[in-house]
C-alpha positions as CSV (number, residue, x, y, z in Angstrom):
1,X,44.9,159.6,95.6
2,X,47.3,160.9,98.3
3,X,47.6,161.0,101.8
4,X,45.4,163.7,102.3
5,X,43.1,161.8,100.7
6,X,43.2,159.0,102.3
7,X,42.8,161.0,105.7
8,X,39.6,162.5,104.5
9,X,38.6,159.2,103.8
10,X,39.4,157.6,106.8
11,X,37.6,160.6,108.6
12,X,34.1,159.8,106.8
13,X,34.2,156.3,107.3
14,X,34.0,157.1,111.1
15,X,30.8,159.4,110.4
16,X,29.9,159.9,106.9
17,X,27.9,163.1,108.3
18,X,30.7,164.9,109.7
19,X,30.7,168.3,108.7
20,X,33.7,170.0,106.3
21,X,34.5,172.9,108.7
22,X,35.2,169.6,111.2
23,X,36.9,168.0,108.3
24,X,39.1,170.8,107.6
25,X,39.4,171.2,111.5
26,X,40.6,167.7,111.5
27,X,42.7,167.5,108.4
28,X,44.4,171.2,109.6
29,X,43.0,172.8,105.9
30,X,40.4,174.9,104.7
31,X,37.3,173.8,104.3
32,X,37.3,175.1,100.6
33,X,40.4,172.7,100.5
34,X,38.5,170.0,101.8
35,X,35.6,170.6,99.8
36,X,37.3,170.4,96.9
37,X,39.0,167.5,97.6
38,X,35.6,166.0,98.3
39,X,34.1,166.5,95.2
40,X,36.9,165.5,93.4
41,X,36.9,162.4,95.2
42,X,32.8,162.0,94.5
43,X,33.3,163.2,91.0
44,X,36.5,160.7,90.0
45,X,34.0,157.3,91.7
46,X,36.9,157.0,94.4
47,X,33.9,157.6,96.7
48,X,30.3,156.5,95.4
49,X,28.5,157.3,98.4
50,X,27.8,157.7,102.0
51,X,26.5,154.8,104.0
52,X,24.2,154.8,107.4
53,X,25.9,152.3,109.8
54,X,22.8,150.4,111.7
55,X,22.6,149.5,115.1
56,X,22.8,146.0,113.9
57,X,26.3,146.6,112.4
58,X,27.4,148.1,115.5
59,X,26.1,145.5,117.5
60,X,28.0,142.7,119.0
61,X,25.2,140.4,120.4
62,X,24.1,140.4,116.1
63,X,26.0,136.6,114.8
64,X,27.8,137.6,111.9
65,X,29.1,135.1,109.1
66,X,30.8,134.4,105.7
67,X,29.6,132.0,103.1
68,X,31.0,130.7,100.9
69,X,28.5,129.5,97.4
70,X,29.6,127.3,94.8
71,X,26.6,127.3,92.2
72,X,25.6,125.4,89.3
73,X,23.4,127.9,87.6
74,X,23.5,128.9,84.0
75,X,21.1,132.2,85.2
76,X,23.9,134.1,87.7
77,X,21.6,137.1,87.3
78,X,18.8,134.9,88.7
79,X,20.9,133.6,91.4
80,X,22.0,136.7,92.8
81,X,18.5,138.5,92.9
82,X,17.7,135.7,94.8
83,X,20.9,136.0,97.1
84,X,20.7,139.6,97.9
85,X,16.8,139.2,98.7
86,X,17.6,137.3,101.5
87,X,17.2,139.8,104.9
88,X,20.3,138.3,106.3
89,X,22.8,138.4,103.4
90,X,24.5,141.5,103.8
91,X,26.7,141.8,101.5
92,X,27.7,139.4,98.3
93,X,31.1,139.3,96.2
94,X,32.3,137.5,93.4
95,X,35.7,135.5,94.1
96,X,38.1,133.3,92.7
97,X,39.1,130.1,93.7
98,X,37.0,127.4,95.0
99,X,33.8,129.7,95.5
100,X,31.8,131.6,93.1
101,X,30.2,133.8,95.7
102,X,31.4,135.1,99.5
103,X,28.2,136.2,101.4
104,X,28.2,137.9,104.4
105,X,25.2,137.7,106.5
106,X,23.7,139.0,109.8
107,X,21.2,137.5,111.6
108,X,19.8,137.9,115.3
109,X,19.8,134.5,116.5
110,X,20.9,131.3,115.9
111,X,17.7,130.2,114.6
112,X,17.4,133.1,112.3
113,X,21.0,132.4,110.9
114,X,19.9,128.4,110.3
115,X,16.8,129.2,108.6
116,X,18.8,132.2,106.6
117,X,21.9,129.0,105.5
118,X,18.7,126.7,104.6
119,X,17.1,129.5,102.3
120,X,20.9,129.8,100.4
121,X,20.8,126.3,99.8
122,X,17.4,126.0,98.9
123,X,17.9,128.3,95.8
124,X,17.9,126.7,92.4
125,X,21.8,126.8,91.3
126,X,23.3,126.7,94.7
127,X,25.5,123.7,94.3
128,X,27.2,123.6,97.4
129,X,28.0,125.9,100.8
130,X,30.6,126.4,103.3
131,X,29.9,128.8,106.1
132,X,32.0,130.5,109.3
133,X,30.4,131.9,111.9
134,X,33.1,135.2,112.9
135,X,33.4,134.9,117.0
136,X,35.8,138.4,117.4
137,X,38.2,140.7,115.3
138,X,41.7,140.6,116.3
């Protein structure tokens, strides 16, 4: 991957829809040039897919917050269907140290975001949790 690249992908995280002729507009190529760049860059898995960005991510009244899970369960598969079917968990990640799981949930309210944390540790495995609400991006 090169700087060009890069650029293009910088460009569609900022709107995923954007067309190529505004692409190659952008990038100051052609948009057969950017095209194929594209689909090399689909083709290779360097990009898997396009995303919608929801109102809710571009919100900043919506509490946002990490998790951290440390589980005991012998049935991760188990554990993680039941993760990700939780509305306010986001996003989930394996990791290293201390945790075995980083969440990142979303939730409206306060109340939704308790009642989201008790779900987590209600779910057979969870061993323990540690959780930071995020107040701003500096």
């Amino acid at each position: 991957m090169d700087d060009f690249d890069r650029r293009l992908i910088a460009l569609l995280r900022l709107d995923g829809r954007m067309p190529i002729a505004v692409l190659a507009q952008k990038l100051q190529a052609s948009r057969g040039t950017v095209q194929k760049r594209l689909d090399r860059l689909i083709s290779s898995g360097a990009v898997r897919g396009f995303t919608v960005r929801t109102r809710q991510e571009l919100d900043e009244t919506v509490l946002r917050a990490v998790m951290g899970v440390r589980t005991s369960s012998k049935k991760p598969a188990a554990l993680i269907k039941a993760l990700n079917g939780i509305p306010e968990v986001v996003s989930l990640y394996t990791t290293n140290g201390v945790w075995d799981y980083i969440a990142e949930l979303r939730a409206e309210s306060l109340a939704d975001l308790d009642r989201a944390l008790r779900e987590v540790r209600s779910i057979d495995g969870v061993a323990s949790t540690e959780t930071s609400i995020l107040l701003g991006a500096v």
